[in-house]
N, C-alpha and C positions, 0 to 999 in steps of 0.2 A: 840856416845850415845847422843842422842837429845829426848829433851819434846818439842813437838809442840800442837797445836787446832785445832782441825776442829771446824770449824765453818757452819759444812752444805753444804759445796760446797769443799773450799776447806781445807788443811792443813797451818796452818800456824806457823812457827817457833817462838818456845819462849826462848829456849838455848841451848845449841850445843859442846860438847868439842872432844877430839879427843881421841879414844883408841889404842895406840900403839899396836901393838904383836898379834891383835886378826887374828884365823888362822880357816879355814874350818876343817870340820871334828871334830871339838870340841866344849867340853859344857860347858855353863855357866849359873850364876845363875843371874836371873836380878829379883829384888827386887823395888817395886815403893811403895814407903810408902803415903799416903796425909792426912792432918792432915786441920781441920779448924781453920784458923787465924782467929787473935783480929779482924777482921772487917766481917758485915753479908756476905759480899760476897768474903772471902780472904780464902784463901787456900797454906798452904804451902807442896811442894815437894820437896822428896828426891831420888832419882834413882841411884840402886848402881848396878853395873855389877863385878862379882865375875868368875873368871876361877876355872873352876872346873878338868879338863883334866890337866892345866895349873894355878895353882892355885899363881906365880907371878904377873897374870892379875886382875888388881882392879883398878875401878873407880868409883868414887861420885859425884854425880851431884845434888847440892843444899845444905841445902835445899834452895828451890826457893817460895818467897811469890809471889803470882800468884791473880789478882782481876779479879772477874768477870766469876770466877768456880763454886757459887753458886749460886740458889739452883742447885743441880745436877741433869741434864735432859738429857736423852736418853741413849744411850748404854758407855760403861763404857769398858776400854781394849788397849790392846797394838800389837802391829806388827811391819812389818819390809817394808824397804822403797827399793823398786827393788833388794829384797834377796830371794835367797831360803833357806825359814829358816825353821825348823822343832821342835814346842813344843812340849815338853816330857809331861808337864800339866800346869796347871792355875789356881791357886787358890787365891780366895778371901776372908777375913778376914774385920770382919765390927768392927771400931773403935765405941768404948763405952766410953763413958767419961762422 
């Protein structure tokens, strides 16, 4: 489970941990939450991967204060890095505060 940037060219890695036990053929629930921090351009993340097949598989990543995520410009999303992976859906929720 990794948060990286693109920065327009390429990907670049910002944290990185390791998920034991994850297996093909199974689903999970991956949740990225991002919230605005105390500073104009600060953003924190929280990325949780939940087994749904296998529902001993959990893990949490962050949250992560992150500079330099705002303002938010161009496309917005997640994927998978040399997998074949397959979404069931993708939904977004716009924080109100």
């Amino acid at each position: 489970l990794r948060i990286q940037r693109f920065n327009g060219t390429t990907f670049s890695p910002v944290v990185a941990i390791t998920v034991p036990g994850l297996q093909m053929e199974s689903w999970y629930r991956l949740i990225v939450e991002t919230i605005p921090g105390s500073g104009p351009t600060q953003v924190s993340i929280t990325a949780r991967l939940l087994g749904i097949t296998d529902p001993s598989i959990s893990a949490t990543l962050g949250p992560l204060l992150v500079d330099n995520y705002l303002p938010a410009e161009g496309h917005y999303g997640f994927g998978t890095n040399r997998a074949q992976t397959r979404f069931s859906f993708f939904r977004v929720e716009e924080f109100s505060g």
